[in-house]
ZAMI-685600 format. One line per field, with one value per atom (N, C-alpha, C): residue number from 1; residue in three letters; x, y, z. Coordinates in steps of 0.001 Angstrom, whole numbers. Atoms other than C-alpha are relative to their C-alpha. Layout:
k	c(NUM|...)
r	c(ALA|...)
east	c(X|...)
north	c(Y|...)
up	c(Z|...)
END
This chain:
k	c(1|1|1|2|2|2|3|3|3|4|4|4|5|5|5|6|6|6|7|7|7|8|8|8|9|9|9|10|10|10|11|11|11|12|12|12|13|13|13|14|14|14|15|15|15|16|16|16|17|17|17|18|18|18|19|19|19|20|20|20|21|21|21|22|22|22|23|23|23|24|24|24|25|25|25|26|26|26|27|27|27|28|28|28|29|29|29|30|30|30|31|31|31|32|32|32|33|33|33|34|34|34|35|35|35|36|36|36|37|37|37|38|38|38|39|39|39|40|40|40|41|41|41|42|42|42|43|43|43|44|44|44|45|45|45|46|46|46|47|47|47|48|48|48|49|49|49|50|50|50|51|51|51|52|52|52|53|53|53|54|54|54|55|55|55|56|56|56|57|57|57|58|58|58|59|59|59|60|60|60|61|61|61|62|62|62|63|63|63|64|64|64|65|65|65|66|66|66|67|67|67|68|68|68|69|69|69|70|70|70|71|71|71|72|72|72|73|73|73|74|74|74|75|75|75|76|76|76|77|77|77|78|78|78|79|79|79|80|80|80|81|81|81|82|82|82|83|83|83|84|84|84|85|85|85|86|86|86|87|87|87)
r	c(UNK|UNK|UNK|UNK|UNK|UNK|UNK|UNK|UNK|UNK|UNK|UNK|UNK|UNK|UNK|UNK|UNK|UNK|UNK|UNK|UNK|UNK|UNK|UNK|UNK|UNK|UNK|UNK|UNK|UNK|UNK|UNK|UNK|UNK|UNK|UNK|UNK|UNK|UNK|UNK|UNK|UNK|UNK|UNK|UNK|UNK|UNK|UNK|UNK|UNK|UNK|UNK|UNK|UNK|UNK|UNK|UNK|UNK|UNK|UNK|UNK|UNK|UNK|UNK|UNK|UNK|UNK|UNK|UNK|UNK|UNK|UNK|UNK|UNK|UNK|UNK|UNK|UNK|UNK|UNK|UNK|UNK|UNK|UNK|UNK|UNK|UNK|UNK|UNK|UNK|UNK|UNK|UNK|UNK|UNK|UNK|UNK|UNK|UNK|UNK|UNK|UNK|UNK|UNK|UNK|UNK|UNK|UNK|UNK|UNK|UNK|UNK|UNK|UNK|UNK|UNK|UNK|UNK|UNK|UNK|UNK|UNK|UNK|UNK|UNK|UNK|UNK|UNK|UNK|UNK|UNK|UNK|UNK|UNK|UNK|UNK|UNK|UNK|UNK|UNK|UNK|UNK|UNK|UNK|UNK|UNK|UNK|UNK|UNK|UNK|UNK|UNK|UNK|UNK|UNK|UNK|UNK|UNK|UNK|UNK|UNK|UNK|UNK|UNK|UNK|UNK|UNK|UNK|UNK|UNK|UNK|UNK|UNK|UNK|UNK|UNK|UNK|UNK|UNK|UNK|UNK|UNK|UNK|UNK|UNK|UNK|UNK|UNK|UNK|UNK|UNK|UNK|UNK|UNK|UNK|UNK|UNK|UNK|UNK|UNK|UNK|UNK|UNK|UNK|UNK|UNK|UNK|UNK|UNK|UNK|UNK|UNK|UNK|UNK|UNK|UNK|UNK|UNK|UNK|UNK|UNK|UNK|UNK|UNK|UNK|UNK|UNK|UNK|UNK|UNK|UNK|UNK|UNK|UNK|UNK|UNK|UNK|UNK|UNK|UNK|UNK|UNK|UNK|UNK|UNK|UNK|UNK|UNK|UNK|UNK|UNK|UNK|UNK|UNK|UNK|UNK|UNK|UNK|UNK|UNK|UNK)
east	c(1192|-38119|222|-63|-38418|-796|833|-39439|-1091|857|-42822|383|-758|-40977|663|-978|-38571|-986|589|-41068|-941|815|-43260|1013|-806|-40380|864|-504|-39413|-1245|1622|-43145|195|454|-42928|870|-1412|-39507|-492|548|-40828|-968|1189|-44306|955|389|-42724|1583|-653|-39640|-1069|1303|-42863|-598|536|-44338|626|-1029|-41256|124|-81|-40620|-880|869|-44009|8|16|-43889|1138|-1215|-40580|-462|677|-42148|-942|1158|-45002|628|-634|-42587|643|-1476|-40001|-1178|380|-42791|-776|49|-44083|999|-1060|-41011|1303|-869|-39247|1508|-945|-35245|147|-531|-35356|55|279|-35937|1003|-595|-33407|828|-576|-31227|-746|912|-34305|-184|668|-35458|1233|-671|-32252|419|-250|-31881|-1158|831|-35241|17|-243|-34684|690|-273|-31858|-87|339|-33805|-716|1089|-36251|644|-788|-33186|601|-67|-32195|-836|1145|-35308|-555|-57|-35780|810|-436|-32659|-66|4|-33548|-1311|994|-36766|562|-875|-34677|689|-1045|-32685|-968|1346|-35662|-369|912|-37148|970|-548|-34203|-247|61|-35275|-1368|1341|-38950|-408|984|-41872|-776|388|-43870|-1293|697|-46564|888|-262|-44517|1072|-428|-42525|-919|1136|-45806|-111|-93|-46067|1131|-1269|-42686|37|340|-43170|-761|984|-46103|581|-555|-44025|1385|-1350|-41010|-501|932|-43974|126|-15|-44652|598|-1225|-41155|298|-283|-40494|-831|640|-43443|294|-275|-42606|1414|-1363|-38759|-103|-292|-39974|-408|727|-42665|1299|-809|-39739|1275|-1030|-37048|-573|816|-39639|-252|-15|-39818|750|-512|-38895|834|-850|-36154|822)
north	c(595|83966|-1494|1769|80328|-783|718|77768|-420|309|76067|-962|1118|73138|-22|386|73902|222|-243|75447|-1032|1152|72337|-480|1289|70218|700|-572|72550|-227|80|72436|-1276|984|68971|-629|-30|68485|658|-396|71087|-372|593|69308|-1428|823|66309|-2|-388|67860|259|-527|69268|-1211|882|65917|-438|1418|63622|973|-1014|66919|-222|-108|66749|-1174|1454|63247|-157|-379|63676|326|-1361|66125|-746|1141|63702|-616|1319|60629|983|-691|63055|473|-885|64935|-1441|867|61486|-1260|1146|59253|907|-479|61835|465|-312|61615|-906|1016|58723|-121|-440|60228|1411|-1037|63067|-159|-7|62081|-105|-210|62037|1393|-1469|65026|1193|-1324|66906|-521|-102|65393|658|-768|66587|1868|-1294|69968|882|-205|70312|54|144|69439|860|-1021|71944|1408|-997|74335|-18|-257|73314|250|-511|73439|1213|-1288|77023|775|-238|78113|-256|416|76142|1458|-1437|78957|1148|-1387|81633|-136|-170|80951|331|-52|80246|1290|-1549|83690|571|-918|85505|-197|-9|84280|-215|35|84351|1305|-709|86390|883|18|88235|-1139|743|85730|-1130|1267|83238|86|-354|84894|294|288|84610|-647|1284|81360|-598|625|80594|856|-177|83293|-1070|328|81239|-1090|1097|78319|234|-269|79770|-183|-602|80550|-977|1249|77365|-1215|463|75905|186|-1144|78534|-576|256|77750|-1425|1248|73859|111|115|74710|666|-819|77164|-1246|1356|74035|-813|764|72195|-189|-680|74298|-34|-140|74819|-1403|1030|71116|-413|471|70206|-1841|1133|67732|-988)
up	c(-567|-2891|177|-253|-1576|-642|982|-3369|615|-804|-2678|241|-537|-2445|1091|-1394|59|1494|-1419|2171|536|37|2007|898|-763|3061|1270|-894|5583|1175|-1060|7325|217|-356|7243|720|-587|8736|1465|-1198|11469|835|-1325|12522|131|-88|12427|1628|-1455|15336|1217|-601|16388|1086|-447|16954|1109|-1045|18624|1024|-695|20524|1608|-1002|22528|138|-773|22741|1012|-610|24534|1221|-1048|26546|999|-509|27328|898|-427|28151|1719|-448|30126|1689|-1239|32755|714|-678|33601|848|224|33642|800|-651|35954|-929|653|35119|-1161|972|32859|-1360|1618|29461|-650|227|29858|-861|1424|26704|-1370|805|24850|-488|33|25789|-706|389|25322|-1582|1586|21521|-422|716|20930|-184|268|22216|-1088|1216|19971|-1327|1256|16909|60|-136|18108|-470|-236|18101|-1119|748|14996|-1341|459|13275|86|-394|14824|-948|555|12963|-1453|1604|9231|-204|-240|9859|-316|123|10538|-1047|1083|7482|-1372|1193|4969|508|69|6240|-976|528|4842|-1442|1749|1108|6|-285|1790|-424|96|528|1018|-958|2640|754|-323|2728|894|-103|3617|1379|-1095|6186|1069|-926|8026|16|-598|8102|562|-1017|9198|1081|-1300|11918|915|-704|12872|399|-337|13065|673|-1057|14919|1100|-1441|17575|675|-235|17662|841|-620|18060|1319|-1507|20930|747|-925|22696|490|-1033|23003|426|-1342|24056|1363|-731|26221|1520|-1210|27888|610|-892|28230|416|-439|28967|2133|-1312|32144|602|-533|32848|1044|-1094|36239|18|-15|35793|1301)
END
């Protein structure tokens, strides 16, 4: 089982990819091409943050493998926004 510790510092690690992520996202669909090394470090943190998830599930509870589902969702949904970003 995971600690409550790790999963703490795992949530907070994730909103905070979460955050720079959509700000990224923000900067990037106004600012045309000029943010595209931004954008693609954030993605990758998105991508590796995705995977620290997927790893913590495998020693996870079931409770708790519901909340990191909920936060894979999450993840997914902003690479998917700005996978879809017209660059």
């Amino acid at each position: 089982m995971a600690t409550h510790e790790s999963m703490n510092n795992l949530f907070e690690k994730c909103n905070a990819v979460l955050r720079n992520a959509e700000t990224q996202y923000i900067v990037s669909s106004k600012q045309d091409h000029y943010n595209d090394e931004n954008l693609d470090i954030a993605m990758r943190e998105l991508e590796d943050a995705y995977n620290d998830v997927a790893k913590m599930a495998l020693s996870a509870n079931e409770v708790q493998r519901e909340e990191l589902h909920r936060m894979r969702l999450q993840i997914q949904q902003l690479q998917n926004q700005m996978t879809l970003l017209d660059r």
